[in-house]
Chimera marker file (.cmm) of the C-alpha trace (Angstrom):
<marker_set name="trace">
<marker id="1" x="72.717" y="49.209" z="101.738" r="1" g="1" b="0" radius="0.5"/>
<marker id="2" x="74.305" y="51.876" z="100.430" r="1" g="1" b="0" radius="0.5"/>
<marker id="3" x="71.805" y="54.740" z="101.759" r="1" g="1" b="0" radius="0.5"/>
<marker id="4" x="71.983" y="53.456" z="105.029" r="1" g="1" b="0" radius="0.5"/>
<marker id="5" x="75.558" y="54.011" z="104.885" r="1" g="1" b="0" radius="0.5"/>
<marker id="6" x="74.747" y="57.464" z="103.579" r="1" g="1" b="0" radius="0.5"/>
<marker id="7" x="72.249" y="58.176" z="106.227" r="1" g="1" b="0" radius="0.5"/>
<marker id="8" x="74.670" y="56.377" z="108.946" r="1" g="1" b="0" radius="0.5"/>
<marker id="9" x="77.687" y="59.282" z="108.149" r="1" g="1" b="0" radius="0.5"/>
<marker id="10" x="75.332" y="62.265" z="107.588" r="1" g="1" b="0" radius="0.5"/>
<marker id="11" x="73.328" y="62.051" z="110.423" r="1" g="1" b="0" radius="0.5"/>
<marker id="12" x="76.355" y="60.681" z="113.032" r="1" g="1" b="0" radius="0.5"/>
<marker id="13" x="78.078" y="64.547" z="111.707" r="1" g="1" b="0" radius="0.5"/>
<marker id="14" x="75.179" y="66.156" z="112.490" r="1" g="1" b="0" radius="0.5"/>
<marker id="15" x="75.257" y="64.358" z="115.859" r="1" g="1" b="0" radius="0.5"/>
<marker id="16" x="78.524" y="65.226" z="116.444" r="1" g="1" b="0" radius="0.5"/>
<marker id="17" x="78.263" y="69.125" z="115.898" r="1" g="1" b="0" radius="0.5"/>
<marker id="18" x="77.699" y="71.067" z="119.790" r="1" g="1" b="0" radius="0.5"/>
<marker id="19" x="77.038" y="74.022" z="120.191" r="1" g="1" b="0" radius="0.5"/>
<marker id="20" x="79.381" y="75.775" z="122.318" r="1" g="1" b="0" radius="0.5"/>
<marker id="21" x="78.616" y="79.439" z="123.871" r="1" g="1" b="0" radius="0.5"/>
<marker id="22" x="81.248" y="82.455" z="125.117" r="1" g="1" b="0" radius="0.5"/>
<marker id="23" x="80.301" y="85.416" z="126.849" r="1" g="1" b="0" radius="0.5"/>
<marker id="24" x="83.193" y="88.111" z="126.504" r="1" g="1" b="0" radius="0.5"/>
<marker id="25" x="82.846" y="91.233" z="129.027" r="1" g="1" b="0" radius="0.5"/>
<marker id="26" x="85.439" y="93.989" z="127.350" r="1" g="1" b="0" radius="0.5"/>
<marker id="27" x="86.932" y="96.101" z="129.983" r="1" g="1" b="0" radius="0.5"/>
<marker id="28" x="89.436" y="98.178" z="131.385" r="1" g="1" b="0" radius="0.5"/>
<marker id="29" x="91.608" y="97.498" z="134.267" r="1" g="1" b="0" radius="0.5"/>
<marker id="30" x="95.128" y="98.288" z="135.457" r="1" g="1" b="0" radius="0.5"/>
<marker id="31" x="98.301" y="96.357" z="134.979" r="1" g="1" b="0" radius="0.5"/>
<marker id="32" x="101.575" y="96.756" z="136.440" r="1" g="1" b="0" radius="0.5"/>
<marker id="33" x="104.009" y="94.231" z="135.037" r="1" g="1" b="0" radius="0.5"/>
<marker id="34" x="107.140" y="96.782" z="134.687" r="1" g="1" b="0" radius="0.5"/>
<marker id="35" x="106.466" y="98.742" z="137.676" r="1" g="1" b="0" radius="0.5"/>
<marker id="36" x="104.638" y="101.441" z="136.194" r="1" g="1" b="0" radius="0.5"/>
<marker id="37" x="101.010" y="101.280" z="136.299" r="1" g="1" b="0" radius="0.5"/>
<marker id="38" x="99.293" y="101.306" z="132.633" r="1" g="1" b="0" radius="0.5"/>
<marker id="39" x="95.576" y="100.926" z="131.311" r="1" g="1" b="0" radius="0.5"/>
<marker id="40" x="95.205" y="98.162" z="129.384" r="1" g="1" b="0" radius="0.5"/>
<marker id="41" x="92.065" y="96.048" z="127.829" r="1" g="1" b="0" radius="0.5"/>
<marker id="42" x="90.952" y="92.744" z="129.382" r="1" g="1" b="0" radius="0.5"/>
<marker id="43" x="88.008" y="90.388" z="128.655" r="1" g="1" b="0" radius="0.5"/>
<marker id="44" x="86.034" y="88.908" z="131.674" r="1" g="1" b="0" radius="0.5"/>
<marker id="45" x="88.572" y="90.298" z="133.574" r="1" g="1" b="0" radius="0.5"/>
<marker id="46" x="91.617" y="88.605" z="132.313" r="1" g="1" b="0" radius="0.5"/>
<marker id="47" x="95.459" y="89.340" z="129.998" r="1" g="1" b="0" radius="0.5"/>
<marker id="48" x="95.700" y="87.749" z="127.495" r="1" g="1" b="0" radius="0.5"/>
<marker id="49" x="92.030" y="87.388" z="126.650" r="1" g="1" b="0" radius="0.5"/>
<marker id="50" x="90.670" y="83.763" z="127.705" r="1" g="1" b="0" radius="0.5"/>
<marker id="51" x="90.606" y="80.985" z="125.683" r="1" g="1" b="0" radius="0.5"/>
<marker id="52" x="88.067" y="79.872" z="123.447" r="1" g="1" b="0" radius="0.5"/>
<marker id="53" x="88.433" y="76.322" z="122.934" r="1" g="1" b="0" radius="0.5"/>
<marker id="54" x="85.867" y="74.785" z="119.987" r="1" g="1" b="0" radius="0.5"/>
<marker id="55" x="85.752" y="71.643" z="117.974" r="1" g="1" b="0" radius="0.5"/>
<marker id="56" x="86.000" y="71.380" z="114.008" r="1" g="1" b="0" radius="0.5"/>
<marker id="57" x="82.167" y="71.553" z="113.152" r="1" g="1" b="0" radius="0.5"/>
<marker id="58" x="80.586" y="72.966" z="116.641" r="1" g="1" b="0" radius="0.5"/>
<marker id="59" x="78.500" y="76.131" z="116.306" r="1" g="1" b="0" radius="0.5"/>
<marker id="60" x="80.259" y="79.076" z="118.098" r="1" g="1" b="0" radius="0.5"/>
<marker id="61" x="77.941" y="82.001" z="119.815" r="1" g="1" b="0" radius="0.5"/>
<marker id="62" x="80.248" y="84.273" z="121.278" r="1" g="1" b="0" radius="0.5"/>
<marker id="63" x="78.782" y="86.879" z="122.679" r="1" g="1" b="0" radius="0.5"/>
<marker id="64" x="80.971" y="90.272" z="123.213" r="1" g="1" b="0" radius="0.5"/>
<marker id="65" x="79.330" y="92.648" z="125.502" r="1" g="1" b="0" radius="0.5"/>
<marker id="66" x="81.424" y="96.277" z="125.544" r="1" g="1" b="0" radius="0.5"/>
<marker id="67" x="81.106" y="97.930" z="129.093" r="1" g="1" b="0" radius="0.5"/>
<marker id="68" x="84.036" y="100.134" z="128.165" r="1" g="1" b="0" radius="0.5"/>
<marker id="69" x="82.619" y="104.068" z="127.591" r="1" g="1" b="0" radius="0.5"/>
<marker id="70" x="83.552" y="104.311" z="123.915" r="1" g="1" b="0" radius="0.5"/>
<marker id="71" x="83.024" y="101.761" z="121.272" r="1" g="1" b="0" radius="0.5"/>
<marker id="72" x="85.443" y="98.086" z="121.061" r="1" g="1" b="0" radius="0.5"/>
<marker id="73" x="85.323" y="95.703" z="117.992" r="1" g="1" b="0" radius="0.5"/>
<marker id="74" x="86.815" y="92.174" z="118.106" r="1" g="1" b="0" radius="0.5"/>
<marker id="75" x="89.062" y="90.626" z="115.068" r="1" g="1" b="0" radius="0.5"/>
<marker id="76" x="89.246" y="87.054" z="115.218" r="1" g="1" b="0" radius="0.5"/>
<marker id="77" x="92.612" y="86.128" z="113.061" r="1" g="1" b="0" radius="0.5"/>
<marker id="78" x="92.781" y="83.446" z="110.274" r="1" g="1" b="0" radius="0.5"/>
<marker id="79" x="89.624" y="81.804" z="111.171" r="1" g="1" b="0" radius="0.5"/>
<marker id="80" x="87.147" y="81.310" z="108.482" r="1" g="1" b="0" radius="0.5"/>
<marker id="81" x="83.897" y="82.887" z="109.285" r="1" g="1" b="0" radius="0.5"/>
<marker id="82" x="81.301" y="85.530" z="107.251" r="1" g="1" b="0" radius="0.5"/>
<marker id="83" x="82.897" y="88.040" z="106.587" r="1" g="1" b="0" radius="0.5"/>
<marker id="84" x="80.255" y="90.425" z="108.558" r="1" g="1" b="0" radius="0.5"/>
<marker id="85" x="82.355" y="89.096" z="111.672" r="1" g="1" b="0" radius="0.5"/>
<marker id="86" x="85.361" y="89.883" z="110.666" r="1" g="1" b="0" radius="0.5"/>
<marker id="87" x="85.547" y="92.714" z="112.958" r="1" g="1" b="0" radius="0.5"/>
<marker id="88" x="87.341" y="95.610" z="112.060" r="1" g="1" b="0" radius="0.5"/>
<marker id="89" x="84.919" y="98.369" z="112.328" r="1" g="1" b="0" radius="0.5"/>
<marker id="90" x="83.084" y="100.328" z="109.274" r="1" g="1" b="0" radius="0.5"/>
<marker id="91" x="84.545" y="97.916" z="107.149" r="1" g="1" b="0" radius="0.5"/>
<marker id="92" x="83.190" y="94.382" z="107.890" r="1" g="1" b="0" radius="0.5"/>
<marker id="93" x="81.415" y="94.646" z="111.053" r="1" g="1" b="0" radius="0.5"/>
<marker id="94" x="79.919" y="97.484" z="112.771" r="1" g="1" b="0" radius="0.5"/>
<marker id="95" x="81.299" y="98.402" z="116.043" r="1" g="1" b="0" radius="0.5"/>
<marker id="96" x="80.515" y="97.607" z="119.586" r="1" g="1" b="0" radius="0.5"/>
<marker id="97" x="79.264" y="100.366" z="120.998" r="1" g="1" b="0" radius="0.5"/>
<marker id="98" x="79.340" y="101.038" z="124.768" r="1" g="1" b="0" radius="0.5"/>
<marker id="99" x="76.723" y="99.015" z="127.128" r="1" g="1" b="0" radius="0.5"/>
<marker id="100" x="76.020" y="97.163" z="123.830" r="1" g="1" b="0" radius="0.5"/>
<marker id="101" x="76.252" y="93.185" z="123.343" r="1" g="1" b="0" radius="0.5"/>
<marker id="102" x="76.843" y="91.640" z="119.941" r="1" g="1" b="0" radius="0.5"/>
<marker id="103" x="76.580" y="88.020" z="118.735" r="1" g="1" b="0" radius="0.5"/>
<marker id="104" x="78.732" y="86.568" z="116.713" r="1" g="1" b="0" radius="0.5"/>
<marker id="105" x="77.500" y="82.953" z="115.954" r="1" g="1" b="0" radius="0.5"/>
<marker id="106" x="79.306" y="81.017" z="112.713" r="1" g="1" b="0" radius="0.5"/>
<marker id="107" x="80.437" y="77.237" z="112.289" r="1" g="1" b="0" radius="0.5"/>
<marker id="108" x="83.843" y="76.576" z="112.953" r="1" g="1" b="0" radius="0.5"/>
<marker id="109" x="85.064" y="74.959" z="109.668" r="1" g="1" b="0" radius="0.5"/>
<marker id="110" x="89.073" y="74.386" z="110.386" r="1" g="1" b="0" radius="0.5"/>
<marker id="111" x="91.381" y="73.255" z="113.128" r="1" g="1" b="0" radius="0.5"/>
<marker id="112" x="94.182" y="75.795" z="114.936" r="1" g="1" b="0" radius="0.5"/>
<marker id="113" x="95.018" y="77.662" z="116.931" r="1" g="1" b="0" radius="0.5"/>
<marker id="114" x="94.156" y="81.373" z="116.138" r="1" g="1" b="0" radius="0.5"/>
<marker id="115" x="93.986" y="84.766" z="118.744" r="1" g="1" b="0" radius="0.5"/>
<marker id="116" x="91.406" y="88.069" z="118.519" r="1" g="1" b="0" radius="0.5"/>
<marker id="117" x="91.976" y="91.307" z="119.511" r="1" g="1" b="0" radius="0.5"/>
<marker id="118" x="90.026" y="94.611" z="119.304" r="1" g="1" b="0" radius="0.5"/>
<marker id="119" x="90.523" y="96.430" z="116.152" r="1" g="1" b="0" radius="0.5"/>
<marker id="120" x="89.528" y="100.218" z="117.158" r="1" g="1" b="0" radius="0.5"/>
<marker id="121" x="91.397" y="102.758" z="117.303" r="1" g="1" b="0" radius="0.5"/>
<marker id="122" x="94.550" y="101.942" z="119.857" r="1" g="1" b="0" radius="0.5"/>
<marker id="123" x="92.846" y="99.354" z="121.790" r="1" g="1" b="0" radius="0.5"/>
<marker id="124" x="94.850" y="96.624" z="120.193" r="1" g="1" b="0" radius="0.5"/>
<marker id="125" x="97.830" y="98.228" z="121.458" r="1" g="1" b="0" radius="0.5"/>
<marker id="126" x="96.340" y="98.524" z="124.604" r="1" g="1" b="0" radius="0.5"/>
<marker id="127" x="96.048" y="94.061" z="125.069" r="1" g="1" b="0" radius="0.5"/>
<marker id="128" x="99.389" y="93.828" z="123.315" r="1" g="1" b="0" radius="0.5"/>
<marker id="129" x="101.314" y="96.042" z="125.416" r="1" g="1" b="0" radius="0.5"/>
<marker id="130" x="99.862" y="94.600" z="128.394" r="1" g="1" b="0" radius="0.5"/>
<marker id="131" x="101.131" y="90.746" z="127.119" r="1" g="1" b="0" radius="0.5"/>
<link id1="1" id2="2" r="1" g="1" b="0" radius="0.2"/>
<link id1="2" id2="3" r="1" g="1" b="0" radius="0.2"/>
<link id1="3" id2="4" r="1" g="1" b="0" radius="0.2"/>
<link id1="4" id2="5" r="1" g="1" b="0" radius="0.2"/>
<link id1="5" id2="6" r="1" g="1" b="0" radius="0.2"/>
<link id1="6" id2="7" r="1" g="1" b="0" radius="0.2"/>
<link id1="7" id2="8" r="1" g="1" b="0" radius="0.2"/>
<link id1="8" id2="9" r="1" g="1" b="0" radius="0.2"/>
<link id1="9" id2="10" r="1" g="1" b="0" radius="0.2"/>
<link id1="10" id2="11" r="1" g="1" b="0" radius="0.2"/>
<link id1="11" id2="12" r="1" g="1" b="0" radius="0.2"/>
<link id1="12" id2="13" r="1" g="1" b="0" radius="0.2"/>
<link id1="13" id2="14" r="1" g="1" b="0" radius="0.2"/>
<link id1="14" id2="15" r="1" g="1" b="0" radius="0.2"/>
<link id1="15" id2="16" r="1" g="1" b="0" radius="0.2"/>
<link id1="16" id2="17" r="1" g="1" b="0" radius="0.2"/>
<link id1="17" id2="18" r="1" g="1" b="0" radius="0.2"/>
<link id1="18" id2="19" r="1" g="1" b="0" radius="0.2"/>
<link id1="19" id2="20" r="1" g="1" b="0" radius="0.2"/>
<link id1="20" id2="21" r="1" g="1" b="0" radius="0.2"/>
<link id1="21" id2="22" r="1" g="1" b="0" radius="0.2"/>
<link id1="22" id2="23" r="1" g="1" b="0" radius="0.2"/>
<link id1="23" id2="24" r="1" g="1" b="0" radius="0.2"/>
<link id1="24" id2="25" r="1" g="1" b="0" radius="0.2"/>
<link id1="25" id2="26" r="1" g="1" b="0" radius="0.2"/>
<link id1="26" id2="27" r="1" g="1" b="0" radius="0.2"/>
<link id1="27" id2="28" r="1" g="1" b="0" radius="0.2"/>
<link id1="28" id2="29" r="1" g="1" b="0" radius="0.2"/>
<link id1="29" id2="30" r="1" g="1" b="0" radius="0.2"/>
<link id1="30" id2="31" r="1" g="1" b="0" radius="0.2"/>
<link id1="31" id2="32" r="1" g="1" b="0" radius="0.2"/>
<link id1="32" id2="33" r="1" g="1" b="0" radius="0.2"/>
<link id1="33" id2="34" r="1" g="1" b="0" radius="0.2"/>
<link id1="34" id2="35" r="1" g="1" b="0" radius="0.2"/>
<link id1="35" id2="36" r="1" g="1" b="0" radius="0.2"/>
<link id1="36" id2="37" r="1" g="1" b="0" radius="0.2"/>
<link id1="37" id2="38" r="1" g="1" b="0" radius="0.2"/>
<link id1="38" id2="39" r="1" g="1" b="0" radius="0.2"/>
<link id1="39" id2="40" r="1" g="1" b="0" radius="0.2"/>
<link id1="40" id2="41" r="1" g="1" b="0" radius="0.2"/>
<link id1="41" id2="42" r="1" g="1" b="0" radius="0.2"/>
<link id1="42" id2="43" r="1" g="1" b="0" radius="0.2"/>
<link id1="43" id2="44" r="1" g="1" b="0" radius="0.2"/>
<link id1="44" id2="45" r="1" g="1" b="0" radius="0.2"/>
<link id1="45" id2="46" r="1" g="1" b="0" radius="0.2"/>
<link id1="46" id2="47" r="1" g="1" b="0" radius="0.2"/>
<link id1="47" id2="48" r="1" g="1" b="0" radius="0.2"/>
<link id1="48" id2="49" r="1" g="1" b="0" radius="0.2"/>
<link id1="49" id2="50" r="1" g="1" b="0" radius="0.2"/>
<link id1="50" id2="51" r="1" g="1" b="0" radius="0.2"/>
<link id1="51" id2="52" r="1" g="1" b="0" radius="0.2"/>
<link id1="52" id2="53" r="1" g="1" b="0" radius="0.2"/>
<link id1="53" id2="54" r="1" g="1" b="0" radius="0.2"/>
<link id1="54" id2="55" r="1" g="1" b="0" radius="0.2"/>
<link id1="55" id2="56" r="1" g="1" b="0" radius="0.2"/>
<link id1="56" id2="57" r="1" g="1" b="0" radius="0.2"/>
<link id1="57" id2="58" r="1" g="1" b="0" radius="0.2"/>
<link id1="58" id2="59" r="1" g="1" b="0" radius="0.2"/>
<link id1="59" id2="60" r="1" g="1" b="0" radius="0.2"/>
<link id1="60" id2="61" r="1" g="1" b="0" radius="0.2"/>
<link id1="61" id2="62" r="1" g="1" b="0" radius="0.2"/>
<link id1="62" id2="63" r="1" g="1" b="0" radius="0.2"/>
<link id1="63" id2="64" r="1" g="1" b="0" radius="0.2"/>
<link id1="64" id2="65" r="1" g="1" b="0" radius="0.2"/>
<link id1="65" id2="66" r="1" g="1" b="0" radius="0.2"/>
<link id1="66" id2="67" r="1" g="1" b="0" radius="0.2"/>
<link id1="67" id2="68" r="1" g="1" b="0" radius="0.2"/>
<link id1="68" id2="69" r="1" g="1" b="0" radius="0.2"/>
<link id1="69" id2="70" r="1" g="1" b="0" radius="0.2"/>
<link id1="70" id2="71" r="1" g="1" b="0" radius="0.2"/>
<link id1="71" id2="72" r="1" g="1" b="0" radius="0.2"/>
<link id1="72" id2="73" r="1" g="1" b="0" radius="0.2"/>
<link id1="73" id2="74" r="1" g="1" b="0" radius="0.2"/>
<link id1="74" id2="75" r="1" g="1" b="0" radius="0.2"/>
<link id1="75" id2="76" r="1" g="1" b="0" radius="0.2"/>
<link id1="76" id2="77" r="1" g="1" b="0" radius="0.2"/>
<link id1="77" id2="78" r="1" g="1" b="0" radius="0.2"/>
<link id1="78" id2="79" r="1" g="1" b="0" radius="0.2"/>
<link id1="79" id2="80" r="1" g="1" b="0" radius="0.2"/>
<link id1="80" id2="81" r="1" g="1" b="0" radius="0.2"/>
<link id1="81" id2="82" r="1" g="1" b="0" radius="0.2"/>
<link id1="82" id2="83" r="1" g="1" b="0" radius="0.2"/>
<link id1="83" id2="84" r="1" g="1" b="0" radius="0.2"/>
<link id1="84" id2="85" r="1" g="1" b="0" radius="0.2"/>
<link id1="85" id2="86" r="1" g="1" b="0" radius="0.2"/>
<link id1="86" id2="87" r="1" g="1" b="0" radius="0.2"/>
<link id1="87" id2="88" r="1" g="1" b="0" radius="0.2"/>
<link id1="88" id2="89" r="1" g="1" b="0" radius="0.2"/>
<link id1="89" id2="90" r="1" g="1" b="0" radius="0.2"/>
<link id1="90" id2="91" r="1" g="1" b="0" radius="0.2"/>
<link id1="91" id2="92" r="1" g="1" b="0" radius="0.2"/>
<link id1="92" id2="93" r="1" g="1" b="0" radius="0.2"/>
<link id1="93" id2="94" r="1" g="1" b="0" radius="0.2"/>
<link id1="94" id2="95" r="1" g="1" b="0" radius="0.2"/>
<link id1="95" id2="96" r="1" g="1" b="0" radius="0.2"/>
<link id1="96" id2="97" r="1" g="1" b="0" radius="0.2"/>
<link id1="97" id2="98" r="1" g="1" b="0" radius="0.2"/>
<link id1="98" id2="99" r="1" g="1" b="0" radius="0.2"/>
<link id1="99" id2="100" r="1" g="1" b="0" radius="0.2"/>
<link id1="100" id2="101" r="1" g="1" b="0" radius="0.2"/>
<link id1="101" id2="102" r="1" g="1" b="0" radius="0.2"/>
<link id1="102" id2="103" r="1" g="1" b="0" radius="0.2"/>
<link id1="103" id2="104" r="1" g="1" b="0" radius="0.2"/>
<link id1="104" id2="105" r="1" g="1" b="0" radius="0.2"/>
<link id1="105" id2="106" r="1" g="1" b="0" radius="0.2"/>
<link id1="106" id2="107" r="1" g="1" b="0" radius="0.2"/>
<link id1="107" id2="108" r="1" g="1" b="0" radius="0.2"/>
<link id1="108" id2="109" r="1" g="1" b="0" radius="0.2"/>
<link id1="109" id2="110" r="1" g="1" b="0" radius="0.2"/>
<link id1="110" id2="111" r="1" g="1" b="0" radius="0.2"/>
<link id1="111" id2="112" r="1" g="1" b="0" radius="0.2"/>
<link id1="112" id2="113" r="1" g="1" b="0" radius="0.2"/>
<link id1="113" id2="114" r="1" g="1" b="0" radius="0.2"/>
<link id1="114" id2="115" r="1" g="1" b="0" radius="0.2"/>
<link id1="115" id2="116" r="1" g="1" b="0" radius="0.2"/>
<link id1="116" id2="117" r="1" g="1" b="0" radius="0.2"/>
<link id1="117" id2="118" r="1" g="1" b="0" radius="0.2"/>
<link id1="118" id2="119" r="1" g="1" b="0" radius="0.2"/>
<link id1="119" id2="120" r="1" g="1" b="0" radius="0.2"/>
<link id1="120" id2="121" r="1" g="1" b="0" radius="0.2"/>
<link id1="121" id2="122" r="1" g="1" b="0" radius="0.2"/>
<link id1="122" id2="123" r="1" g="1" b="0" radius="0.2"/>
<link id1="123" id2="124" r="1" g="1" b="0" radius="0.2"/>
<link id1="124" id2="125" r="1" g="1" b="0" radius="0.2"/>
<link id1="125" id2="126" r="1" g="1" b="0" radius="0.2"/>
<link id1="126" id2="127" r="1" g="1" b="0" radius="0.2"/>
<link id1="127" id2="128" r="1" g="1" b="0" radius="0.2"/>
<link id1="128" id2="129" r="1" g="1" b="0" radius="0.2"/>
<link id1="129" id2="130" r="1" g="1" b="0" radius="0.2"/>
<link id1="130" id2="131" r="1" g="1" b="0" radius="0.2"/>
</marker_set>
């Protein structure tokens, strides 16, 4: 009785676990929110970046796919993932560079609610500012 019980959790978690995909296209565009025109960074066309929206135990694939003309990174903040994801570049994870796509696929292991942002050079600046 007892290993059917077993086999009844384990295999309803792996049951439960989807596998949810993002495709991020890094960009720049033009804001003007204080009446003077600025560049800023967008993904798929959008300030703030879009959501991501996962599940506790889903398998994220988010692809990021730079078709800025110098290289992007993306830093995802306080989630747990390998640390080769991490994203801040020539330290974790190597950068983006321009026309090139990178996967990042991990299991998301926590709740929250959590925000990324490129970590090269000024380009964080460039989503913040544009907030």
């Amino acid at each position: 009785m007892l290993s059917i019980i077993a086999f009844l959790w384990c295999s309803s978690s792996i049951f439960a676990q989807n596998t949810v995909r993002y495709d991020l296209y890094i960009n720049d565009t033009i804001v003007k929110y204080t009446g003077k025109k600025i560049k800023a960074l967008c993904a798929n066309g959008q300030i703030p970046m879009p959501t991501l929206n996962f599940t506790e135990g889903d398998s994220a694939l988010i692809y990021v796919h730079n078709t800025l003309n110098q290289p992007t990174s993306i830093h995802w903040h306080g989630i747990i993932l390998p640390n080769r994801y991490d994203g801040v570049p020539y330290l974790t994870t190597a950068p983006i560079l321009p026309n090139e796509t990178k996967l990042f696929a991990f299991r998301i292991v926590q709740n929250g609610t959590y925000w990324y942002h490129s970590h090269t050079k000024l380009q964080e600046q460039k989503v913040c500012m544009a907030h």
